[in-house]
C-alpha positions as CSV (number, residue, x, y, z in Angstrom):
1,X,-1.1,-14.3,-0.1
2,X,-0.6,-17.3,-2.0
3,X,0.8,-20.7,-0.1
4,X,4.6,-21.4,-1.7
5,X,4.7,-25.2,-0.7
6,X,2.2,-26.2,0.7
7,X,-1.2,-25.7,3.0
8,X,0.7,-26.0,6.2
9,X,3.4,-23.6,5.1
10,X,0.9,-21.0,4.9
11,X,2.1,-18.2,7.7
12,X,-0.3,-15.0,6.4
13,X,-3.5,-15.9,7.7
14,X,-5.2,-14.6,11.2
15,X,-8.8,-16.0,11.9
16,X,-10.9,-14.1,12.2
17,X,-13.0,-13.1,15.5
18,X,-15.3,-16.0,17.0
19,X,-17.6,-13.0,17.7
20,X,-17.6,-11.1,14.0
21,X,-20.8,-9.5,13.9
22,X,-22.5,-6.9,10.8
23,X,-24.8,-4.3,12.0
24,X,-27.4,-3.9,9.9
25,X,-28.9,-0.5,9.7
26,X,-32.1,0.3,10.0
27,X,-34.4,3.1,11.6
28,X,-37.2,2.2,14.0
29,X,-40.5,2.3,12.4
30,X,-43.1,3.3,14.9
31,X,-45.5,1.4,16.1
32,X,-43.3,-1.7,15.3
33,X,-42.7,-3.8,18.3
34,X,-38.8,-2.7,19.7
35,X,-36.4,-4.9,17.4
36,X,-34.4,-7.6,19.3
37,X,-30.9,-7.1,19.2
38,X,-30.4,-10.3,17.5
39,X,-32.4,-8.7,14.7
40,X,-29.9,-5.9,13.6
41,X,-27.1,-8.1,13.6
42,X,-25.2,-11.1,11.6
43,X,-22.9,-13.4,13.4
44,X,-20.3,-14.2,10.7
45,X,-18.9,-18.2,11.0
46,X,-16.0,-19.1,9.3
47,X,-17.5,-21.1,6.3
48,X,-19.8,-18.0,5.7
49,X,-23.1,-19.6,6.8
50,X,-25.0,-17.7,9.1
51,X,-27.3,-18.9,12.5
52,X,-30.7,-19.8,12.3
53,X,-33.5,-17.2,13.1
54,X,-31.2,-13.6,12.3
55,X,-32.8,-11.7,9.9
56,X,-34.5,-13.9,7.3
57,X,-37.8,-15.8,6.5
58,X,-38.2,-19.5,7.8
59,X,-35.5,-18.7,10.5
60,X,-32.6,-17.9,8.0
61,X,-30.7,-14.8,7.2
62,X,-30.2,-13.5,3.7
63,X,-26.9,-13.1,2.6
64,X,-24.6,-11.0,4.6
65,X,-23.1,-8.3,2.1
66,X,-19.4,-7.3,4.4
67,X,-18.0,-3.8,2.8
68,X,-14.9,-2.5,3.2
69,X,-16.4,0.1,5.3
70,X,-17.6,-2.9,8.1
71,X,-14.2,-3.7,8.3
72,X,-12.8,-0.7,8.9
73,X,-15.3,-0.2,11.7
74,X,-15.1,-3.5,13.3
75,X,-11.9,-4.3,15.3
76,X,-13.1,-7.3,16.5
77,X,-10.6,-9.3,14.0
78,X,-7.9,-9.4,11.7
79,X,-8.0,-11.4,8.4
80,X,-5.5,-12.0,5.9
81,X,-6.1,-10.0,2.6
82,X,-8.1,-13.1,0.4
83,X,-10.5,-13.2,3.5
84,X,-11.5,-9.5,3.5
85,X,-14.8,-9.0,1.3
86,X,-14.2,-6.1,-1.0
87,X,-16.9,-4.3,-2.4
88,X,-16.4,-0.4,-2.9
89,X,-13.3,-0.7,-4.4
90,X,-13.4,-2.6,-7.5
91,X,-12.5,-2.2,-11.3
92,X,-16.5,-2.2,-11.7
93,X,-16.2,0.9,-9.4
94,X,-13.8,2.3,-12.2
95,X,-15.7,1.8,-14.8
96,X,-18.8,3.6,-13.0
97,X,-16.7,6.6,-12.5
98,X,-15.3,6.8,-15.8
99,X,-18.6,6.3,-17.3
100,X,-20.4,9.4,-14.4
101,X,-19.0,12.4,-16.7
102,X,-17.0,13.4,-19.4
103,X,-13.6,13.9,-17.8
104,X,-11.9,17.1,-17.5
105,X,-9.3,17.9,-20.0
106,X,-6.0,19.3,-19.2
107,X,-4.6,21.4,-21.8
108,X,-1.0,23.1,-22.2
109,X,1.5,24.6,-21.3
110,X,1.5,27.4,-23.6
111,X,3.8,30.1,-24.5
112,X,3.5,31.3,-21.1
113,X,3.6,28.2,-19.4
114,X,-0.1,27.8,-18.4
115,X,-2.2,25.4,-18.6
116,X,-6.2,24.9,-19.1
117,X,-8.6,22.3,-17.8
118,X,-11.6,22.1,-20.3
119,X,-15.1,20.4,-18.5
120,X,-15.3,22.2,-15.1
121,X,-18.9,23.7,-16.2
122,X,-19.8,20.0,-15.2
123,X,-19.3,19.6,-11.6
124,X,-19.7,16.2,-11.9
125,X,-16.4,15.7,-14.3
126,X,-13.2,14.3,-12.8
127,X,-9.9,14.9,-13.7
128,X,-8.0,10.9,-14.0
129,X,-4.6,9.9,-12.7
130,X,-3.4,6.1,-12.2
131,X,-0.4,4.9,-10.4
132,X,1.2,1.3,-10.8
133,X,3.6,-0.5,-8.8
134,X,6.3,-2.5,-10.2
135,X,5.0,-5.7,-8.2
136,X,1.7,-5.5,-10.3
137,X,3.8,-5.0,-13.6
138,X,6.0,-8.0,-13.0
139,X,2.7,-10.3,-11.9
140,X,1.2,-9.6,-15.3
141,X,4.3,-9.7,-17.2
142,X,5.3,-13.0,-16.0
143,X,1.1,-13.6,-17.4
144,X,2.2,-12.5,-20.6
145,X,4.6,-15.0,-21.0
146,X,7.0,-15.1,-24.2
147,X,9.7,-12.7,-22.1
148,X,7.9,-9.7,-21.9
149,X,9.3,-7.2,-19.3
150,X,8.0,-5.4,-16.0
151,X,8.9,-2.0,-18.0
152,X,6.6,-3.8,-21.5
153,X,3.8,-4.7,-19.2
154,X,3.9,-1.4,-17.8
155,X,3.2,-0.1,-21.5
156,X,0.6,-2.4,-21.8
157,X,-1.3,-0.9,-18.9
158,X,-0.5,2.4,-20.4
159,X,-2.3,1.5,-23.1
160,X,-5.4,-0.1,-21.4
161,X,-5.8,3.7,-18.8
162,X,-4.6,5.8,-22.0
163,X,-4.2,4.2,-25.0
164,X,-7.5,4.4,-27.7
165,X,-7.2,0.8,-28.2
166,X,-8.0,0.9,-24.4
167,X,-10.8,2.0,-21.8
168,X,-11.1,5.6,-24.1
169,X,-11.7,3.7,-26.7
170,X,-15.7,2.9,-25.1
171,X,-17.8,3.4,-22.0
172,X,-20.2,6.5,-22.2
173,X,-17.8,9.2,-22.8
174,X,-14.8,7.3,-23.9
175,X,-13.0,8.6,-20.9
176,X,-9.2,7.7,-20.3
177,X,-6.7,8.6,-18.0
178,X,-4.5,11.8,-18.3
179,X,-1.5,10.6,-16.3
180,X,0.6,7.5,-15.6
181,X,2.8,7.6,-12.3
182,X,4.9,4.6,-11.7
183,X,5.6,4.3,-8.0
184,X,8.9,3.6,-7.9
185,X,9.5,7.0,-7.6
186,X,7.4,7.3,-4.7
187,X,9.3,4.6,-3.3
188,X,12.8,6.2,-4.3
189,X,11.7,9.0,-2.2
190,X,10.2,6.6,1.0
191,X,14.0,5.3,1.1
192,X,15.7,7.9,1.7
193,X,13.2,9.4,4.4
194,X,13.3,6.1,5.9
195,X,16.8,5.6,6.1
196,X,17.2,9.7,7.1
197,X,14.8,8.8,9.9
198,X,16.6,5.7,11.0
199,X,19.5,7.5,11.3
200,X,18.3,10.9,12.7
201,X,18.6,12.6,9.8
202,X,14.9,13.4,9.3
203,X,13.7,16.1,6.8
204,X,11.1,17.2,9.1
205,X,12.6,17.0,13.0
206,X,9.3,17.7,14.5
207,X,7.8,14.7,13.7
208,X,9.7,12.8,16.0
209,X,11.9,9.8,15.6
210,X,10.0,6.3,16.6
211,X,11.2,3.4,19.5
212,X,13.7,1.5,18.4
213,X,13.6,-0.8,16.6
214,X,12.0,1.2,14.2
215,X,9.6,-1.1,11.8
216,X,8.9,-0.5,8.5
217,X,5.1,0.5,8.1
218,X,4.1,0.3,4.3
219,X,2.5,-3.0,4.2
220,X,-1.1,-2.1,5.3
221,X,-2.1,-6.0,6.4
222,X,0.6,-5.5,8.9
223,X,-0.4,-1.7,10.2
224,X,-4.0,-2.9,10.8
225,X,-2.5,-6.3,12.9
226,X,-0.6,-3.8,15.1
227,X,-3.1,-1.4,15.5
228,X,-5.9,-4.0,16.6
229,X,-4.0,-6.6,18.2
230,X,-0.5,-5.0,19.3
231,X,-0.6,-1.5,20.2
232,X,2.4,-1.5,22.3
233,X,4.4,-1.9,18.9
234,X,2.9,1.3,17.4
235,X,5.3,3.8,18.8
236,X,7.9,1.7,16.7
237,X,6.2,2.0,13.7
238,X,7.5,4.6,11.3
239,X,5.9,7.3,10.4
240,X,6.9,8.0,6.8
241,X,3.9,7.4,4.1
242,X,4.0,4.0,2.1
243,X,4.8,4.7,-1.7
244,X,1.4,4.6,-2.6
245,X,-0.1,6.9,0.2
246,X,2.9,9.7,-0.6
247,X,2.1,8.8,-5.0
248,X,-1.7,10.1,-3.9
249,X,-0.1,12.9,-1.5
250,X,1.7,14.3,-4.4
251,X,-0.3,14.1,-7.2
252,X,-3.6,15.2,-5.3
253,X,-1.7,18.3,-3.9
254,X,0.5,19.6,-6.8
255,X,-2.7,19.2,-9.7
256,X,-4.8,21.0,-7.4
257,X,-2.6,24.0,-6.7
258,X,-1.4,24.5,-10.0
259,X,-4.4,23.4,-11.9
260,X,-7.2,24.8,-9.7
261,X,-8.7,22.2,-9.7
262,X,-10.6,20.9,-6.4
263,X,-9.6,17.7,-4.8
264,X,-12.7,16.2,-5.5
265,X,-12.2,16.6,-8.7
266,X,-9.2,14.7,-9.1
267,X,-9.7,11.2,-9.1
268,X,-6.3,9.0,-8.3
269,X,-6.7,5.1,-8.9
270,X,-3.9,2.7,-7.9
271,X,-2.9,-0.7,-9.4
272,X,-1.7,-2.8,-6.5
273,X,-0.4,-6.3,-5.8
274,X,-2.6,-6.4,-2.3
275,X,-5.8,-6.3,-1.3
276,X,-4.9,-4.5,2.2
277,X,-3.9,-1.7,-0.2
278,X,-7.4,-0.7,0.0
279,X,-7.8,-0.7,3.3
280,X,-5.0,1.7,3.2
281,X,-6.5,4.0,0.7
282,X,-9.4,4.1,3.4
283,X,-7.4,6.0,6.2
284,X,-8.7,8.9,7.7
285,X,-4.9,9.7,8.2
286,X,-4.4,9.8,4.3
287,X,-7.0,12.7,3.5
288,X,-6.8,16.1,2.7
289,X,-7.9,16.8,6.6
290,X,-4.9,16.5,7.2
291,X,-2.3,18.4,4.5
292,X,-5.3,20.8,3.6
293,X,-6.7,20.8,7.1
294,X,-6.0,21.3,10.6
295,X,-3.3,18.3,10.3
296,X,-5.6,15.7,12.1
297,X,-7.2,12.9,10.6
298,X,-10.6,13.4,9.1
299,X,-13.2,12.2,6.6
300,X,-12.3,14.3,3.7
301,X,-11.3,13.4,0.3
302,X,-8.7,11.1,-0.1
303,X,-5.7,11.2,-1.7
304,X,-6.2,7.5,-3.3
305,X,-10.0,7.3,-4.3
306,X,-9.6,3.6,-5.5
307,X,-7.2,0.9,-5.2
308,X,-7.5,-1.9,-8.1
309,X,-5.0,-5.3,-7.9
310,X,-3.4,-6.6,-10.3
311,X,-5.8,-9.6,-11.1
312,X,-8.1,-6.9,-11.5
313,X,-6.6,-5.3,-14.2
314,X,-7.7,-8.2,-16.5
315,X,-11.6,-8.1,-15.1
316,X,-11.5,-4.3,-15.9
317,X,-10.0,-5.1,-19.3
318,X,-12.6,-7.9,-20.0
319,X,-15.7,-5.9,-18.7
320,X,-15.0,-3.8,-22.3
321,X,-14.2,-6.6,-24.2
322,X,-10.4,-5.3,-24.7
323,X,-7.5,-8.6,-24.8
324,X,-5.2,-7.1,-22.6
325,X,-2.0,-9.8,-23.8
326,X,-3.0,-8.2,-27.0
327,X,-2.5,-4.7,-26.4
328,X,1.1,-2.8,-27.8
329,X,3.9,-3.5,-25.7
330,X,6.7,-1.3,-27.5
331,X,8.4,1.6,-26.7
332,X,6.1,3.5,-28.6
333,X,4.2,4.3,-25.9
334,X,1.2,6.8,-25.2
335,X,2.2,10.5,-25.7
336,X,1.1,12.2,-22.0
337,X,0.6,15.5,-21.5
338,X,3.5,17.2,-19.2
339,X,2.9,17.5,-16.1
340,X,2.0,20.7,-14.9
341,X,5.3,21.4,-12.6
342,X,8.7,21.1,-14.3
343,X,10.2,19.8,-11.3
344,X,7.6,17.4,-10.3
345,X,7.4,16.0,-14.1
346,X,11.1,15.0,-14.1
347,X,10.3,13.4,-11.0
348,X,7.3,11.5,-11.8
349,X,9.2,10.6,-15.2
350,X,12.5,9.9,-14.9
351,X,14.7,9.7,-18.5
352,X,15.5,6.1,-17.9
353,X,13.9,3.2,-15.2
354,X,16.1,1.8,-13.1
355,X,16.2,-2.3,-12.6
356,X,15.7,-3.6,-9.0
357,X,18.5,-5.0,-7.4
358,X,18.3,-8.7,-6.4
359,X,19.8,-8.4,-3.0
360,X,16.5,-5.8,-2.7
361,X,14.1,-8.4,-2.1
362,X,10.5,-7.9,-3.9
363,X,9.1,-5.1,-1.3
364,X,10.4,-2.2,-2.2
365,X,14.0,-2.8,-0.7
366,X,13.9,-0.2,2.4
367,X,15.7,-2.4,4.5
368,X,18.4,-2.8,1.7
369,X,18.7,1.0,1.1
370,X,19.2,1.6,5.3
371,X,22.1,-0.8,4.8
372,X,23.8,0.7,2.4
373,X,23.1,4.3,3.6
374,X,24.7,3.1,6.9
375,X,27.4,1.3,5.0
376,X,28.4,4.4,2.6
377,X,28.7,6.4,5.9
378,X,31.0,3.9,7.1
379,X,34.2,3.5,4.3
380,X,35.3,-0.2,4.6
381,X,32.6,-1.7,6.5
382,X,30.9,-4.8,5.2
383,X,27.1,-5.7,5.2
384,X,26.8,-9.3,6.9
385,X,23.9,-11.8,6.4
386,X,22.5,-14.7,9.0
387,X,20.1,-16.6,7.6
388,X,16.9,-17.1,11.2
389,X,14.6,-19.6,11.1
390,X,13.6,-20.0,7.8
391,X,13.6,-18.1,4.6
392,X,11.6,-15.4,5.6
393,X,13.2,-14.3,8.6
394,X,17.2,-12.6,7.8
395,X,19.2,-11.2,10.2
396,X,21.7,-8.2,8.9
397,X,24.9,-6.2,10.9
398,X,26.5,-3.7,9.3
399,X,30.7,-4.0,10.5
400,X,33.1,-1.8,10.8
401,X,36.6,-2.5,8.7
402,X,38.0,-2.6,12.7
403,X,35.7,-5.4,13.2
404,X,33.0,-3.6,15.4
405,X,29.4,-3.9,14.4
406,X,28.0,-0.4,14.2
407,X,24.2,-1.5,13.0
408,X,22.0,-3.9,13.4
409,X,18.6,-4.9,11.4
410,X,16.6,-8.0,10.1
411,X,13.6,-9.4,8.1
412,X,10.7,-10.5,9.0
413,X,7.8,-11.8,6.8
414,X,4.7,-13.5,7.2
415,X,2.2,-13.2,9.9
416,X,3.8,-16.4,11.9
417,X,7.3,-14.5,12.2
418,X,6.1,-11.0,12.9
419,X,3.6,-13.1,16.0
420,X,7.3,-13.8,17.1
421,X,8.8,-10.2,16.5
422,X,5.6,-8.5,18.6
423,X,5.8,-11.1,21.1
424,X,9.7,-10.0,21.8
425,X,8.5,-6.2,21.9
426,X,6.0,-6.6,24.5
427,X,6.5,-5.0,27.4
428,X,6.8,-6.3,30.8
429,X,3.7,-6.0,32.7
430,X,4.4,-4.5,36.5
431,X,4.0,-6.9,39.2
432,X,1.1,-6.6,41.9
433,X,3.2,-7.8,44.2
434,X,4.8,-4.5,46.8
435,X,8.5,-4.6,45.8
436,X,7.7,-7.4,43.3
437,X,9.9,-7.6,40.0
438,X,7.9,-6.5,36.7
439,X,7.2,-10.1,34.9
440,X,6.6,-11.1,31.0
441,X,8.2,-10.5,27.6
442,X,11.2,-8.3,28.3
443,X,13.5,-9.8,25.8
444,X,14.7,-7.3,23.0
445,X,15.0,-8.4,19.3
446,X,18.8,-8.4,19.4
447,X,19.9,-11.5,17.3
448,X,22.6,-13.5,18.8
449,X,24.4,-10.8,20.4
450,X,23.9,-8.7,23.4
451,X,24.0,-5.5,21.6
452,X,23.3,-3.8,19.6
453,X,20.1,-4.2,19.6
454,X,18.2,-4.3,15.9
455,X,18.2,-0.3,14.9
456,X,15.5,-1.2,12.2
457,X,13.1,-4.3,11.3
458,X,11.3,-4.3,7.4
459,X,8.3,-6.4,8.1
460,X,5.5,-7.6,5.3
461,X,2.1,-9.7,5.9
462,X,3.1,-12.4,3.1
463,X,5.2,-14.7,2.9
464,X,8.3,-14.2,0.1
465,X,7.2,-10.6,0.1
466,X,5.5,-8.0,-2.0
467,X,5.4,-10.0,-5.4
468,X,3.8,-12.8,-3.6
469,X,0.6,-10.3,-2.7
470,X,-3.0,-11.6,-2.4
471,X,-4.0,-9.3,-5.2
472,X,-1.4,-10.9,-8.0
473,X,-2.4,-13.2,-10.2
474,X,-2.5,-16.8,-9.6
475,X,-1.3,-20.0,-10.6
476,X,-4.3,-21.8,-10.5
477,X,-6.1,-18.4,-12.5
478,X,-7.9,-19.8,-15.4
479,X,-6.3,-17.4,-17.5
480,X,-2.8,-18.6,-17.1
481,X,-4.3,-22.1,-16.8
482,X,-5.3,-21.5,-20.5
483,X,-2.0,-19.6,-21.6
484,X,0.9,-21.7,-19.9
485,X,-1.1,-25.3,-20.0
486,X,-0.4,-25.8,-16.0
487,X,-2.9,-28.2,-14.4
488,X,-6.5,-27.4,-13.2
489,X,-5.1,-27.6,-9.7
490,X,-1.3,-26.5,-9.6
491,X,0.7,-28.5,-7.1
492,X,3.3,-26.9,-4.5
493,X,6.0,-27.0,-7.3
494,X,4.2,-25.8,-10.0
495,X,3.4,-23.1,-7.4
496,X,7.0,-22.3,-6.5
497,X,7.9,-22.2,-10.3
498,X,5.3,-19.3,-11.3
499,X,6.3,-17.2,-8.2
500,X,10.0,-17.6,-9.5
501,X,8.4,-16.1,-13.0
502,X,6.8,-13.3,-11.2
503,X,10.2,-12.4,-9.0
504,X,12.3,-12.9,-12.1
505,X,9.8,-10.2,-14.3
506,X,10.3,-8.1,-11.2
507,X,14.1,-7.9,-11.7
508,X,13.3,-7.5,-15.8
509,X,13.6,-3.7,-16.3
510,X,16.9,-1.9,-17.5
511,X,20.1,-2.6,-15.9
512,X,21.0,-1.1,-12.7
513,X,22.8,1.8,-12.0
514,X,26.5,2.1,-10.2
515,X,25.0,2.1,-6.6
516,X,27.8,3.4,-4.6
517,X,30.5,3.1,-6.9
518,X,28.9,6.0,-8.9
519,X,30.3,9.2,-9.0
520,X,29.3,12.1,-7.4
521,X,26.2,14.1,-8.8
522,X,26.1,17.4,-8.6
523,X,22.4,18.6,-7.5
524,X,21.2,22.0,-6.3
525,X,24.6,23.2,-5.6
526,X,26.5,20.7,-4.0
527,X,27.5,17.2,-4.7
528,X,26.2,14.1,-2.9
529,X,27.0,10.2,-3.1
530,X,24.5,8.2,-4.8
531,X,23.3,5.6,-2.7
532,X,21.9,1.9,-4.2
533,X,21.4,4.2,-7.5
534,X,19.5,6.7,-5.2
535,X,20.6,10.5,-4.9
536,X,19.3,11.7,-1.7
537,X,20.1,15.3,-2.0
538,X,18.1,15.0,-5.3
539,X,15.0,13.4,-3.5
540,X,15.3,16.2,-0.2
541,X,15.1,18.7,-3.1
542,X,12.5,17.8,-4.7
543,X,10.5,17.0,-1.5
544,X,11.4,20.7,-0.2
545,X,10.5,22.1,-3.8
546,X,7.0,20.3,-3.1
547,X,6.3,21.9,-0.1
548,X,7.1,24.9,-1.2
549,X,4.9,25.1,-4.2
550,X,2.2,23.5,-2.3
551,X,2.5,25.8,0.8
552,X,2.5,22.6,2.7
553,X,4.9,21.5,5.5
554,X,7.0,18.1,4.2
555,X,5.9,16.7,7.5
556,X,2.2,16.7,6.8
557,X,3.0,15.7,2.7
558,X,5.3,12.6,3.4
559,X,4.7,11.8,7.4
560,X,1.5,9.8,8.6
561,X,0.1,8.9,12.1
562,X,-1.6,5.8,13.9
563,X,-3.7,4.5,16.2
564,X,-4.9,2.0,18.4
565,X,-8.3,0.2,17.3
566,X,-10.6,-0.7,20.2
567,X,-12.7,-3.8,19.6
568,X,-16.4,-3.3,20.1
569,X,-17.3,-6.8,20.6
570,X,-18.6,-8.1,23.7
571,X,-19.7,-4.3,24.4
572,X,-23.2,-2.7,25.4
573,X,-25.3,-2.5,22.4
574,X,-26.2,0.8,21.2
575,X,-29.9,2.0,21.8
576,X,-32.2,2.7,18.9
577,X,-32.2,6.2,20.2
578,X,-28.2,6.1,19.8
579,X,-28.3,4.3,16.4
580,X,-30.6,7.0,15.0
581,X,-28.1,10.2,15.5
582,X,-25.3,7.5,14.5
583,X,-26.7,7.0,11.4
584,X,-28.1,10.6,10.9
585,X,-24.6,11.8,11.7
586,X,-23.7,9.8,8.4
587,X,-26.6,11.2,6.2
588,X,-25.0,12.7,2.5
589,X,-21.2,12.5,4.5
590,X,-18.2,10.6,4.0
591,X,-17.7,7.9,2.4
């Protein structure tokens, strides 16, 4: 989250809790006097300081050290992503892991196709994967200056995870990583199940079809508002994995099947332009409980182990003294070994990257694939635009050639327009009144019309969208204060300008393809239009060919579930009796 014009333009940001409070975990040691409640406890204020007499000498408290894991438990607020204290998942925890063991080494295929992972005598060695999205790419691009590309920066990071200029080139065991996923092509996939599950067209019909309007659920800051604030609006949410959840699906799942390898010993970082990312990463939904499991959400071993922004890409550069802006950007890039499924390899790496389109937006485009899967199914029908309250907010109708509008959806980003979204989905509360009419928000979120009403809302916490994440780098960085000679303290314009750079090295990569003027491609024995550049027979196949390699239903590979998060402040504090088999209950589990 970063503000575009100015402080009171800032639309991302939800206080947090007047009553925040720590626990802090400690056994009763008899014969000491029963601890006041006060004592296991920090009130968090705003400006971080802490009240007098918790926890310290001379009547103040230490320090209170917030993990991710504390705000996971506590529902008792909802902070934007800059606000969140991150500490388990950090590029310092990356160098730790690489540093553990020497990594396991994949080897292959050979004549018979087989392949051979050297350094499982060591049950501490882990096997490295790394996927990058195109939002991170374009932030450090646009660092780079000099017209480097989203696809150049992406060789630069190739070279800084695999390269021996890079992190192989040091650290204990000069570990690296053996793959490097771009998540487009999880993304590429998340459109067309989201658009097949807008339509009623879903891959996997028993996971049911979500209240319209359905709402687009990758952007984690926005998943965890709903669930602790709004849970009305959780039926609407939909249910297919973000790109980065389904990246650490597939590559956790297919390596372990046809490697043998353990999922604990495959250790999946992602390079993300939010912080909320990791809070994602965190989900008991997105484990192997569930696809390996009984299908419910569980503490088990997640299919994204650490989640690293794009501003942290530099630190982890600098902590081995490696220049990152001087690290190869040509097409000469790191030779990786194939991946250990044809099928999955020439999905992972496609021959050619495809440039986003402009009318996309920066967050992945789902909204803008649903239109033009609705508008492909309807020949002559014409996608029209009405600009809502301000830039973040679109409104879009799909209309027939006779003139009828057959689908409505909009826009909405930023934390002060989706308050106005939720506040139209609430439902109307019953009256107590015998015979009395049910009172409150009733009103749908049907534009200007009557009907129909919106079929399918893409909402995002920040304003401007994904490129525009708390976890890019800044204009006020020191680094590109250095670089591009901007002032010490960037102004609102100077502002504007460097998110232009960033959007502009989003849009950098190779031209587009035909969209749907493209001819028909012929895939798996029968033809099918390409849609925005997209074939979704191509993607169905390749998600069906998944399953059935990994034995796993496509519902529990690519669908995900939530929940409604019950505050626990204001509630009866636990006993020490309680506290001791809570914490015993978390003794050498989880994580």
């Amino acid at each position: 989250m970063s503000a575009i014009l100015s402080a009171d333009d800032l639309n991302d940001f939800i206080s947090p809790g007047v009553a925040c409070i720590k626990p802090i975990e400690t056994l009763p040691v008899a014969p000491a006097p029963e601890p006041t409640s006060s004592s296991l406890e920090y009130e968090v204020i705003l400006d971080g300081s802490h009240p007098q007499g918790q926890g310290g000498e001379g009547g103040e408290a230490a320090p209170a050290q917030i993990s991710l894991t504390d705000c996971l438990a506590c529902s008792g607020c909802v902070t934007s992503a800059e606000a969140v204290l991150v500490s388990l998942q950090s590029h310092n925890e990356v160098l730790s892991v690489l540093d553990a063991a020497p990594a396991l080494r994949v080897a292959g295929p050979d004549t018979n196709g087989k392949y051979t992972v050297n350094g499982l005598e060591d049950g501490s060695g882990k096997l490295f994967v790394v996927s990058v999205s195109p939002q991170s790419r374009a932030s450090l691009a646009a660092a780079c200056g000099n017209g480097v590309t989203e696809q150049q920066a992406g060789r630069m990071i190739e070279h800084l995870f695999m390269g021996k200029q890079g992190l192989p080139g040091g650290g204990k065991w000069g570990n690296g990583f053996t793959w490097m996923v771009d998540t487009n092509t999880a993304r590429e996939a998340c459109l067309v199940l989201g658009s097949d599950e807008v339509l009623g067209r879903s891959i996997s019909p028993s996971a049911g079809k979500p209240a319209t309007p359905i709402l687009t659920a990758s952007c984690p800051g926005w998943v965890c508002y709903a669930e602790k604030t709004h849970p009305y609006v959780l039926p609407h949410l939909s249910r297919v994995k973000s790109p980065q959840a389904l990246m650490g699906t597939l590559l956790k799942t297919t390596l372990s099947r046809t490697l043998g390898v353990s999922p604990d010993r495959i250790w999946h970082l992602a390079v993300m332009p939010c912080f909320d990312k990791k809070l994602e990463a965190s989900r008991e939904e997105l484990t192997d409980t569930v696809w390996a499991g009984d299908g419910k959400p569980g503490r088990g071993v997640r299919d994204v182990d650490c989640v690293i922004t794009s501003k942290e890409i530099l630190m982890l550069a600098e902590s081995r003294g490696i220049d990152f802006f001087g690290l190869s950007n040509s097409a000469a890039s790191v030779q990786q070994t194939i991946f250990p499924d044809p099928t999955i390899h020439g999905f992972l790496f496609p021959a050619r990257s495809r440039r986003q389109s402009e009318a996309a937006g920066t967050s992945g485009g789902n909204l803008h694939f649903v239109l033009h899967d609705v508008r492909s199914r309807n020949p002559g029908s014409q996608i029209h635009t009405v600009r809502g309250r301000n830039a973040d907010v679109i409104e879009y109708a799909v209309v027939a050639a006779s003139g009828e509008t057959v689908f409505k959806a909009a826009r909405y980003y930023g934390f002060r327009n989706i308050q106005n979204l939720v506040r139209r989905l609430k439902p109307a509360k019953p009256s107590r009144m015998p015979g009395g009419r049910p009172f409150g928000s009733t009103k749908r979120p049907t534009g200007k019309s009557s009907t129909p009403e919106f079929a399918y809302v893409e909402v995002m916490a920040c304003p401007g969208g994904c490129t525009n994440g708390g976890g890019q780098i800044k204009v006020d960085d020191p680094v590109l204060v250095e670089r591009k000679g901007l002032p010490a303290k960037p102004g609102p314009q100077e502002q504007k300008e460097w998110l232009a750079e960033v959007d502009e090295a989003y849009f950098s990569a190779d031209e587009p393809d035909s969209g749907l003027d493209a001819k028909p491609e012929v895939h798996g024995g029968h033809s099918d239009e390409v849609v925005d550049g997209i074939s979704p027979s191509r993607i169905r196949d390749t998600l069906q060919h998944w399953s059935s390699i990994t034995g796993i239903d496509v519902e529990r590979l690519a669908y995900t579930s939530y929940r409604e998060v019950i505050s626990d402040v204001g509630k009866r504090q636990l006993t020490d009796t309680e506290r001791v088999v809570q914490l015993a209950g978390k003794i050498g589990g989880g994580w």
